[in-house]
C-alpha positions as a printed NumPy array, in Angstrom:
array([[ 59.686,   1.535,  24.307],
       [ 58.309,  -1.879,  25.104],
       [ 54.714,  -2.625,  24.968],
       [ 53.077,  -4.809,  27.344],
       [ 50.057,  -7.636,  26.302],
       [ 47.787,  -8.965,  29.134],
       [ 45.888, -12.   ,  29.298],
       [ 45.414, -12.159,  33.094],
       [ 42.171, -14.809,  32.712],
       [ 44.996, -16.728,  31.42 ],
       [ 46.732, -17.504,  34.916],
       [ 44.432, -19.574,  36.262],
       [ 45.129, -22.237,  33.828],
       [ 49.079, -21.686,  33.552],
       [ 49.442, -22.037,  36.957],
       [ 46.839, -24.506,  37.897],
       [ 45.484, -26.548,  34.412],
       [ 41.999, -27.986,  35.312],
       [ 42.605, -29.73 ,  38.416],
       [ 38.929, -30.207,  39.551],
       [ 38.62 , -34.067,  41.11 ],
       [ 35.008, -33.777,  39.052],
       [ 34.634, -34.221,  35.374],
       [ 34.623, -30.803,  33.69 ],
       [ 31.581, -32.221,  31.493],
       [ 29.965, -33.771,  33.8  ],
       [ 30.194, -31.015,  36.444],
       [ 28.613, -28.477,  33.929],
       [ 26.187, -30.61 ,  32.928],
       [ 25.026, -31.366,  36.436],
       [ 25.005, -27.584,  37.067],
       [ 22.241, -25.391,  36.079],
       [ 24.385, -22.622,  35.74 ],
       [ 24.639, -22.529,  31.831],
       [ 25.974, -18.665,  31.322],
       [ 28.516, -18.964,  34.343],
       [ 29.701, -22.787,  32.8  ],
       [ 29.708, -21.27 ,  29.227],
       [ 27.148, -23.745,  27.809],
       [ 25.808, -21.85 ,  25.014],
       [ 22.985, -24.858,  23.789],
       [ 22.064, -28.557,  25.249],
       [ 20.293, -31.035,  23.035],
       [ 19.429, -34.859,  24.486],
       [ 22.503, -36.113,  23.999],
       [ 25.084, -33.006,  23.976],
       [ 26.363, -30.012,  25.049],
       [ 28.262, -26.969,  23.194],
       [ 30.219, -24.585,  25.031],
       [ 32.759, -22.077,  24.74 ],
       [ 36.165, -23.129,  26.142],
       [ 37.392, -21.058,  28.964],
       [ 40.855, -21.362,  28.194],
       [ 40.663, -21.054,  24.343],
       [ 43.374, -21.079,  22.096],
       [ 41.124, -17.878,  20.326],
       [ 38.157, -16.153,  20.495],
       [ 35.149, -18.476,  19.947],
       [ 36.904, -21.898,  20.505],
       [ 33.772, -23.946,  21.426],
       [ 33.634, -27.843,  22.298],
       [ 30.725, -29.756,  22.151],
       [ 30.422, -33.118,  24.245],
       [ 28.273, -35.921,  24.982],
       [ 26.47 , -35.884,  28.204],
       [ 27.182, -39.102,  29.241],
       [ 30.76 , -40.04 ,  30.561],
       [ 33.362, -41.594,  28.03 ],
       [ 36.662, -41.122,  26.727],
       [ 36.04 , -44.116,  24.482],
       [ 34.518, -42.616,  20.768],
       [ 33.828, -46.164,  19.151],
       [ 31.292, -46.161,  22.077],
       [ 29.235, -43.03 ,  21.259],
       [ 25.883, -44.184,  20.166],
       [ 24.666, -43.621,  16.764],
       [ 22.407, -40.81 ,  17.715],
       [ 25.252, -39.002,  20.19 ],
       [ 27.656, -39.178,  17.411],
       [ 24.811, -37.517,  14.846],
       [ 23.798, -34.907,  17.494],
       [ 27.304, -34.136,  18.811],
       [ 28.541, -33.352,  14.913],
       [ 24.925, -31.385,  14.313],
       [ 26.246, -29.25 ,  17.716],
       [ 29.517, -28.428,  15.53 ],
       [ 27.811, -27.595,  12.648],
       [ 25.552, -25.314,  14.481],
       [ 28.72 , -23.822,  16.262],
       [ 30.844, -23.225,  13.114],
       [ 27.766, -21.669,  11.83 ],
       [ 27.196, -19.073,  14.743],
       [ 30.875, -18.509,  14.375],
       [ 30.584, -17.827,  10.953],
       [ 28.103, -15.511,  11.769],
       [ 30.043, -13.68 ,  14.855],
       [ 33.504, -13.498,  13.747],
       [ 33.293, -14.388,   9.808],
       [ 36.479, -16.526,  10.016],
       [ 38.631, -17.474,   6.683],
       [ 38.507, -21.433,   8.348],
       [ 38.189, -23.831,  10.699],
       [ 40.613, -26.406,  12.692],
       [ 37.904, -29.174,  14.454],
       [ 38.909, -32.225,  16.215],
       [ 39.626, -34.422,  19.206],
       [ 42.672, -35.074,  21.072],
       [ 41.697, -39.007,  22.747],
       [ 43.585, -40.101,  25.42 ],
       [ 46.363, -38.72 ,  27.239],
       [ 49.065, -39.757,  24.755],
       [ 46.772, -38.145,  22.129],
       [ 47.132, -34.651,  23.952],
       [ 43.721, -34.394,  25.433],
       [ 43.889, -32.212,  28.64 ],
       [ 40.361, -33.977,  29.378],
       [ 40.961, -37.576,  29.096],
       [ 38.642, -39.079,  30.512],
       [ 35.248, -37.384,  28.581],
       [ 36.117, -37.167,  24.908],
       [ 35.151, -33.711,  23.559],
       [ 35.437, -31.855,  19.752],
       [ 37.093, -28.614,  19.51 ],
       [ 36.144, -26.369,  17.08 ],
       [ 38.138, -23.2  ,  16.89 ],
       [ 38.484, -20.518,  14.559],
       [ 40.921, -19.8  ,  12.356],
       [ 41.997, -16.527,  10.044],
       [ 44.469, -15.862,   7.248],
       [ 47.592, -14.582,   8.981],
       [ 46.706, -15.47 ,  12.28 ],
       [ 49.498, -17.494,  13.172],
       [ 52.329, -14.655,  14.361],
       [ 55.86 , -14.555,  16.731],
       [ 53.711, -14.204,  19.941],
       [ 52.521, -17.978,  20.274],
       [ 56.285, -19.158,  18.268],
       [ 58.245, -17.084,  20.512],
       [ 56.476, -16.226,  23.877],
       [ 54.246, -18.869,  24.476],
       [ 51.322, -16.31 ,  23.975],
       [ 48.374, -15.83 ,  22.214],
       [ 46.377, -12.494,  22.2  ],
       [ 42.703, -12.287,  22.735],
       [ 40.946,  -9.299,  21.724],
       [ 37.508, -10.012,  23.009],
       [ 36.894, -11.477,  27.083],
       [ 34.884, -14.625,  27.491],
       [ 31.587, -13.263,  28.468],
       [ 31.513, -10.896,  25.52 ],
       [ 32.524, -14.205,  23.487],
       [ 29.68 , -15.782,  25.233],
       [ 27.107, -13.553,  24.795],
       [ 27.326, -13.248,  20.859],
       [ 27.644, -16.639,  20.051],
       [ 25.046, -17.854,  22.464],
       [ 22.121, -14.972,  20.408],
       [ 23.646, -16.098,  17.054],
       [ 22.796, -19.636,  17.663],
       [ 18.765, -18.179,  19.252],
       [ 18.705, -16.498,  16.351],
       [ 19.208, -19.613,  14.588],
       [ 17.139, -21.406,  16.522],
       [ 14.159, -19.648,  16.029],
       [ 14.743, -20.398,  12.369],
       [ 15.103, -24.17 ,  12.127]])
């Protein structure tokens, strides 16, 4: 008997990619729809949110506000508030899924893999012991156990809850 996995929220981005004229950052941060956009906090100069196409549960990316792709031009206090938003992140995903690590970085540039090019962004994703397996190796697939807006709404009352504490 074969078993079937579906990851239909996937589609939209196999088939299509982001392929909005607008800047993905810029677009959300123009909106004032923060739970449909997936912008779980904003601070002056930054944004975290929780990618829609993530490579696992609770991938987040924080950004600064303002347009670049360039990172030696990131001011002094974007670059302190945009690695305070991952620390904050990491720790509300510490709190939500209690994972065993961490990969966080930036892909700059199109030749550097960024699907974003033009407004440089820091992934931080969640990682486990173990939970590298055949289905991304062999089929190009990963499997997500919990849907974005259940993603969304955990990590989005971990980090009140932390906010109320600072």
């Amino acid at each position: 008997m074969s078993e079937r996995l579906w990851a239909p929220w996937r589609m939209d981005f196999v088939t299509k990619g982001y392929k909005d004229d607008r800047c993905l950052f810029c677009r959300v941060n123009a909106e004032n729809d923060d739970e449909s956009n997936y912008v779980l906090t904003r601070g002056l100069h930054t944004l975290l949110m929780l990618n829609a196409y993530p490579y696992t549960n609770g991938h987040l990316m924080t950004a600064p506000l303002r347009h670049t792709a360039e990172f030696d031009t990131l001011s002094p206090d974007e670059l302190a508030e945009m690695m305070a938003m991952a620390q904050r992140g990491m720790a509300a995903l510490r709190a939500v899924y209690r994972p065993d690590g961490f990969n966080v970085g930036m892909n700059l540039g199109s030749a550097g893999g960024a699907g974003i090019a033009d407004h440089l962004h820091l992934h931080i994703v969640p990682r486990w012991s173990g939970d590298t397996n055949f289905m991304p190796v062999v089929g190009d697939v990963r499997v997500m156990p919990e849907s974005l807006d259940a993603s969304y709404r955990r990590i989005k009352s971990a980090l009140d809850s932390d906010g109320e504490r600072s």
